[in-house]
mmCIF file of the C-alpha atoms, coordinates in Angstrom:
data_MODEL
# 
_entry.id   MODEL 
# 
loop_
_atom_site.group_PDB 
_atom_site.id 
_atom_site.type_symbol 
_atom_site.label_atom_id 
_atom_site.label_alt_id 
_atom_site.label_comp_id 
_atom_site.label_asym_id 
_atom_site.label_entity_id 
_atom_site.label_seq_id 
_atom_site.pdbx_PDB_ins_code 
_atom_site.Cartn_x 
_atom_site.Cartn_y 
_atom_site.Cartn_z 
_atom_site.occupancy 
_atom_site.B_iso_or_equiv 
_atom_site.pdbx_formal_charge 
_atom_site.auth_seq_id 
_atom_site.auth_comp_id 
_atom_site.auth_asym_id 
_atom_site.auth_atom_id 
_atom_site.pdbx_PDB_model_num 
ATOM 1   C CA . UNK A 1 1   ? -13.434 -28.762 9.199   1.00 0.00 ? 1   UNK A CA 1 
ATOM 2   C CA . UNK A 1 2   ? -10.023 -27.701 9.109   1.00 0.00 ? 2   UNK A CA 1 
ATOM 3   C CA . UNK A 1 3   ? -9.208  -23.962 8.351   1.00 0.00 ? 3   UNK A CA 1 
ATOM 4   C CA . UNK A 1 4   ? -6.735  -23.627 5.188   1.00 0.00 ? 4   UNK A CA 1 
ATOM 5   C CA . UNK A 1 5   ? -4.152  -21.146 5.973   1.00 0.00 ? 5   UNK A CA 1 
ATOM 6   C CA . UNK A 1 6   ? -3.448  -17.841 3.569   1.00 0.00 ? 6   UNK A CA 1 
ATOM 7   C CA . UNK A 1 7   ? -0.911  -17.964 1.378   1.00 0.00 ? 7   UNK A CA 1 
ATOM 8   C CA . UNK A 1 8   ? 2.243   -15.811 2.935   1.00 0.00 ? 8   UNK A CA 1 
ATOM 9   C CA . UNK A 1 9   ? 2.079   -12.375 2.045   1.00 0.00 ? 9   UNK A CA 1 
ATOM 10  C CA . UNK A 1 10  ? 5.129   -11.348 -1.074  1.00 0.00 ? 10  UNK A CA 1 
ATOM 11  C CA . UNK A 1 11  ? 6.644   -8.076  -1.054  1.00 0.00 ? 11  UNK A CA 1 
ATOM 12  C CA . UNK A 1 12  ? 8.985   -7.447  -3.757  1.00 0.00 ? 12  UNK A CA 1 
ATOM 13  C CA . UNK A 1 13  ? 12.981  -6.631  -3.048  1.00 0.00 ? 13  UNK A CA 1 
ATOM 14  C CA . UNK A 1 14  ? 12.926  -2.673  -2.978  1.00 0.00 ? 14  UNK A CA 1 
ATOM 15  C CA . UNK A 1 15  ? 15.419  -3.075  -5.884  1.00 0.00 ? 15  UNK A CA 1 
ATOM 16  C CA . UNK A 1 16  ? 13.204  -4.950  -8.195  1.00 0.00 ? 16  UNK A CA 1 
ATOM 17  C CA . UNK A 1 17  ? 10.513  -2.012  -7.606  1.00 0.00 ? 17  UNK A CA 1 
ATOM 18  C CA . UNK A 1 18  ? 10.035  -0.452  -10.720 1.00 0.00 ? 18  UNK A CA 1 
ATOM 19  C CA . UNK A 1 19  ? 8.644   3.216   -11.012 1.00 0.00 ? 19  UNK A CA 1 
ATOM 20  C CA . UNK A 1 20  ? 5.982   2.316   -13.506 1.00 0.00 ? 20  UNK A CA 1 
ATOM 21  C CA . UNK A 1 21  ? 4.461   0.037   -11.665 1.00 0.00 ? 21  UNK A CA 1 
ATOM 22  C CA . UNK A 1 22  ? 4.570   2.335   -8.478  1.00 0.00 ? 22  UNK A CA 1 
ATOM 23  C CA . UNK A 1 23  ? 3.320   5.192   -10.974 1.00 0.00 ? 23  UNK A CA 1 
ATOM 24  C CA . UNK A 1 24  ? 0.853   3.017   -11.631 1.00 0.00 ? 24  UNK A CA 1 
ATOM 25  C CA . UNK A 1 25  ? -0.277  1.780   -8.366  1.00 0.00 ? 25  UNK A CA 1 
ATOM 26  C CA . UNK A 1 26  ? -0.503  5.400   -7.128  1.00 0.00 ? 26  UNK A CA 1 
ATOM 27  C CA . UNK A 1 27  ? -2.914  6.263   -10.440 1.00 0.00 ? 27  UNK A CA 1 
ATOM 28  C CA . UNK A 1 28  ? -5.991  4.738   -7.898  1.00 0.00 ? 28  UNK A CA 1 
ATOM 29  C CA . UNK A 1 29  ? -8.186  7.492   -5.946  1.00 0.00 ? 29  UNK A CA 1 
ATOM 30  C CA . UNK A 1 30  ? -8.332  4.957   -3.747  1.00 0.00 ? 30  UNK A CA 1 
ATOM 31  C CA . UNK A 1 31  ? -5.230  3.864   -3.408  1.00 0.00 ? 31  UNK A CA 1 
ATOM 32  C CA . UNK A 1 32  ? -4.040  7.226   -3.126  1.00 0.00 ? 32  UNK A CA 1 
ATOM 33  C CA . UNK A 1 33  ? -5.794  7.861   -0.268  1.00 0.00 ? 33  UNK A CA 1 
ATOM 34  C CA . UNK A 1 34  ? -4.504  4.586   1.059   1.00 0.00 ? 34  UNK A CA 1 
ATOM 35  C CA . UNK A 1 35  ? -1.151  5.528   0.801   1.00 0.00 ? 35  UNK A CA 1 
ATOM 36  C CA . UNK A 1 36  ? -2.084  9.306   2.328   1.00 0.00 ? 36  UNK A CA 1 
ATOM 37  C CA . UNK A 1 37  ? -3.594  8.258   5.123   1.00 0.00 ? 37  UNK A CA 1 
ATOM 38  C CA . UNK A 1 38  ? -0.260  5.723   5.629   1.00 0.00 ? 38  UNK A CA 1 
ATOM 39  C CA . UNK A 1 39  ? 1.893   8.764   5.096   1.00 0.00 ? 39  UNK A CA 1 
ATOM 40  C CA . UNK A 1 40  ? 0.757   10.240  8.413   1.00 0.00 ? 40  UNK A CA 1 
ATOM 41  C CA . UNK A 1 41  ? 0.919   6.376   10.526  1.00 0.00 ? 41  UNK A CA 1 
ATOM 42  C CA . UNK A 1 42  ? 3.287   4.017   11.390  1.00 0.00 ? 42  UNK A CA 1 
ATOM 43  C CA . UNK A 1 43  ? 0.892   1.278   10.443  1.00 0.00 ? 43  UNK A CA 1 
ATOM 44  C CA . UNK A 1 44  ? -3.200  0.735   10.228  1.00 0.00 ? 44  UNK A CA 1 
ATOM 45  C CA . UNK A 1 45  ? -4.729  -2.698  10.261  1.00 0.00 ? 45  UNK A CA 1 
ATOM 46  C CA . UNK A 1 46  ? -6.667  -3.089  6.452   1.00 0.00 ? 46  UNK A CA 1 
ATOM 47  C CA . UNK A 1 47  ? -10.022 -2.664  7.423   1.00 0.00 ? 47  UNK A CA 1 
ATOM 48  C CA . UNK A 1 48  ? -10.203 0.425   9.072   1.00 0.00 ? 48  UNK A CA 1 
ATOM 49  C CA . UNK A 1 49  ? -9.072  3.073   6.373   1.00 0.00 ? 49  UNK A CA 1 
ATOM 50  C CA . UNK A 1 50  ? -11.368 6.548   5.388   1.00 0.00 ? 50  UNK A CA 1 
ATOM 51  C CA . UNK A 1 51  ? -12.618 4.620   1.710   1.00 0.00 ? 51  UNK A CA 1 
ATOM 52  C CA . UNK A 1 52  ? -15.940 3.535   0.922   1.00 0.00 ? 52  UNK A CA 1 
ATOM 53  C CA . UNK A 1 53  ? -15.491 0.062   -1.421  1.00 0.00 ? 53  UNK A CA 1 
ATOM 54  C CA . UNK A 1 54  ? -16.002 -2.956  -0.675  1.00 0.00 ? 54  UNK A CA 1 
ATOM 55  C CA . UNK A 1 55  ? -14.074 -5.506  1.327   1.00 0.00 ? 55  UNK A CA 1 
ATOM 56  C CA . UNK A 1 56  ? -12.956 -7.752  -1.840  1.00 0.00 ? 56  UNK A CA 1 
ATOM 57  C CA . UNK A 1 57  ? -12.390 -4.179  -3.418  1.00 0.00 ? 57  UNK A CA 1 
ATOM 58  C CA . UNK A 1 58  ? -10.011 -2.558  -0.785  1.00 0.00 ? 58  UNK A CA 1 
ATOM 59  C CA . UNK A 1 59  ? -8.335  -6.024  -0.610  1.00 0.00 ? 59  UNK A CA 1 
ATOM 60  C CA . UNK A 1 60  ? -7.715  -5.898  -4.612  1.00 0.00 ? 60  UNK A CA 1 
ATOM 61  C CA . UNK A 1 61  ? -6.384  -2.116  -3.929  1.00 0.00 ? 61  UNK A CA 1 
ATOM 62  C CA . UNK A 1 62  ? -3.748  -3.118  -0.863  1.00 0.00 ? 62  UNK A CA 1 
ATOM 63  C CA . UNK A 1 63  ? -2.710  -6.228  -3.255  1.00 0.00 ? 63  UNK A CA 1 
ATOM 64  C CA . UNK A 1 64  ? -1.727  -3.223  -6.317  1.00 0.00 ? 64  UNK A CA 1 
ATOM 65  C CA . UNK A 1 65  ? 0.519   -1.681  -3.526  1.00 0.00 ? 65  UNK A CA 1 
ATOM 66  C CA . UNK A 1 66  ? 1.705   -4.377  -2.123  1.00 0.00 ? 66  UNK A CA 1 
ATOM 67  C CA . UNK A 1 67  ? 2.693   -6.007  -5.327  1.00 0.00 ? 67  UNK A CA 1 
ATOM 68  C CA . UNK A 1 68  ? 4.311   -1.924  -6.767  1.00 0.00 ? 68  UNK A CA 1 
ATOM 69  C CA . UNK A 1 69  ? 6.539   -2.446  -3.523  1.00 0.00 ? 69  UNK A CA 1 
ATOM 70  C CA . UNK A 1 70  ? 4.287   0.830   -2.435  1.00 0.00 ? 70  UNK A CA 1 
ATOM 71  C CA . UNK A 1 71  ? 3.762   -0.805  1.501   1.00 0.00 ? 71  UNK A CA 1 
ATOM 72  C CA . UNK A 1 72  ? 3.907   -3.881  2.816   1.00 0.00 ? 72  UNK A CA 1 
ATOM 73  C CA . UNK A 1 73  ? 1.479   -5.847  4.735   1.00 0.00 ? 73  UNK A CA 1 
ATOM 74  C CA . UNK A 1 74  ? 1.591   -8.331  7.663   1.00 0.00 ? 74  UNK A CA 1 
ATOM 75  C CA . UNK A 1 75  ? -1.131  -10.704 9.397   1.00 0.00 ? 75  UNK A CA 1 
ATOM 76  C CA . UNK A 1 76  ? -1.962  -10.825 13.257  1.00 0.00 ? 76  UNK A CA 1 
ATOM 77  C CA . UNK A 1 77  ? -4.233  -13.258 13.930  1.00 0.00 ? 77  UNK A CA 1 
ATOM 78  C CA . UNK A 1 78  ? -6.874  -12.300 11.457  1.00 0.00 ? 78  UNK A CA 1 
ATOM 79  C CA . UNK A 1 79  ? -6.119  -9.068  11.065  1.00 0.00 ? 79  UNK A CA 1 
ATOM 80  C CA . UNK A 1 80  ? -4.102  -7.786  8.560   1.00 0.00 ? 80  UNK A CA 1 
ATOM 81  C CA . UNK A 1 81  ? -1.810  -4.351  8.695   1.00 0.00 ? 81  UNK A CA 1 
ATOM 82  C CA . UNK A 1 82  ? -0.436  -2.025  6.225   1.00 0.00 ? 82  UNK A CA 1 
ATOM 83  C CA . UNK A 1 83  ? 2.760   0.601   6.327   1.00 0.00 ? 83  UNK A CA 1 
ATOM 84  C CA . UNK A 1 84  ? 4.056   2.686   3.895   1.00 0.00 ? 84  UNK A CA 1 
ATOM 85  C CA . UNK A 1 85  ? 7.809   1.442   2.555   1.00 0.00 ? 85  UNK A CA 1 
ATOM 86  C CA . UNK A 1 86  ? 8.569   5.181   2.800   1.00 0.00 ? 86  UNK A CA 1 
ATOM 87  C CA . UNK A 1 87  ? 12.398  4.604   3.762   1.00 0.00 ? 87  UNK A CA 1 
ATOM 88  C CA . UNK A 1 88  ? 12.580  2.321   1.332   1.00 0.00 ? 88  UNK A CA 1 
ATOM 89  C CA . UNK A 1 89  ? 10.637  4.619   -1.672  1.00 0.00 ? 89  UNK A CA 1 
ATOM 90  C CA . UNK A 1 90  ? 12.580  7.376   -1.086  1.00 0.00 ? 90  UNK A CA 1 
ATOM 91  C CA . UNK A 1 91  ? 16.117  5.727   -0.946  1.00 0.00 ? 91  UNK A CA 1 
ATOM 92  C CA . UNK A 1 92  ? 15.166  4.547   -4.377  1.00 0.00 ? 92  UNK A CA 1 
ATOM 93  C CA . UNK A 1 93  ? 13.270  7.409   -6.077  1.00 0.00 ? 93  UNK A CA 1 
ATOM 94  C CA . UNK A 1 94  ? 13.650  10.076  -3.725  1.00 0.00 ? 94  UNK A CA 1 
ATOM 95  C CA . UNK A 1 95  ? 10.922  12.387  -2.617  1.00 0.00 ? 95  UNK A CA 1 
ATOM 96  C CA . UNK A 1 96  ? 8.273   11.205  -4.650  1.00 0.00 ? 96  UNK A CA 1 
ATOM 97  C CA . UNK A 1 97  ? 5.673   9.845   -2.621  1.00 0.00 ? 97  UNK A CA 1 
ATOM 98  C CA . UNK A 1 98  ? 5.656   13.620  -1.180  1.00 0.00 ? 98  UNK A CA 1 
ATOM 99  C CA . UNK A 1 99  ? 5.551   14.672  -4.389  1.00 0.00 ? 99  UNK A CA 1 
ATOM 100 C CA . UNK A 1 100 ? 2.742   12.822  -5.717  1.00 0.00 ? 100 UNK A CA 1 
ATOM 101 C CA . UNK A 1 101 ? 1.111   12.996  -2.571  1.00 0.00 ? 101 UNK A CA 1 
ATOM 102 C CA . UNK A 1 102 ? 1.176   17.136  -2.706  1.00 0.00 ? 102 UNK A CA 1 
ATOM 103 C CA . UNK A 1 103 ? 0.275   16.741  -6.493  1.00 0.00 ? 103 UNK A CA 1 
ATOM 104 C CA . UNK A 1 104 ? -2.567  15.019  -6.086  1.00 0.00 ? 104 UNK A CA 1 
ATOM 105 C CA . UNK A 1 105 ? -3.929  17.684  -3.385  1.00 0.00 ? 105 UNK A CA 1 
ATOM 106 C CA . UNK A 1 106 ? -3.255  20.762  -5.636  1.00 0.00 ? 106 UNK A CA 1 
ATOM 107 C CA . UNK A 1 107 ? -4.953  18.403  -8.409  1.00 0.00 ? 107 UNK A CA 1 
# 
């Protein structure tokens, strides 16, 4: 039987990011850790993150921050990875992954 490829992987155009939906996508407990644990790595492949959810869970999260423009994502064989658009973030609203990153930990 043959195996049906996934459809490619979008990433939005850092300057159709919007803040909201970054605000938004950073909201997530989970996703905040996602993005923390990014902070400190140049990449990670999907699976191996410090979260306890489910595989169709985790996959909905790293779809929210792919979709925000938060990180991007790209497929090896079939693994996926993840890194943090942090260049890219702070050239458009500067500092505030840091920011909500050291918000969230005083929180």
């Amino acid at each position: 039987m043959p195996v049906t490829p996934r459809p490619p992987l979008v990433h939005p155009d850092i300057d159709d990011v919007e803040l909201v939906a970054v605000l938004h996508a950073l909201a997530d407990p989970t996703r905040l850790t996602i993005v923390r644990t990014l902070r400190g790595e140049r990449e990670r492949a999907c699976g191996t993150f410090p979260v306890r959810v489910a595989p169709s869970t985790l996959s909905h999260h790293f779809r929210v921050l792919r979709e925000a423009g938060v990180i991007r994502q790209r497929e090896d064989g079939n693994r996926r990875w993840a890194m943090l658009r942090l260049a890219e973030l702070d050239a458009r609203f500067p500092s505030l992954i840091d920011i909500v990153l050291a918000s969230a930990t005083r929180g």
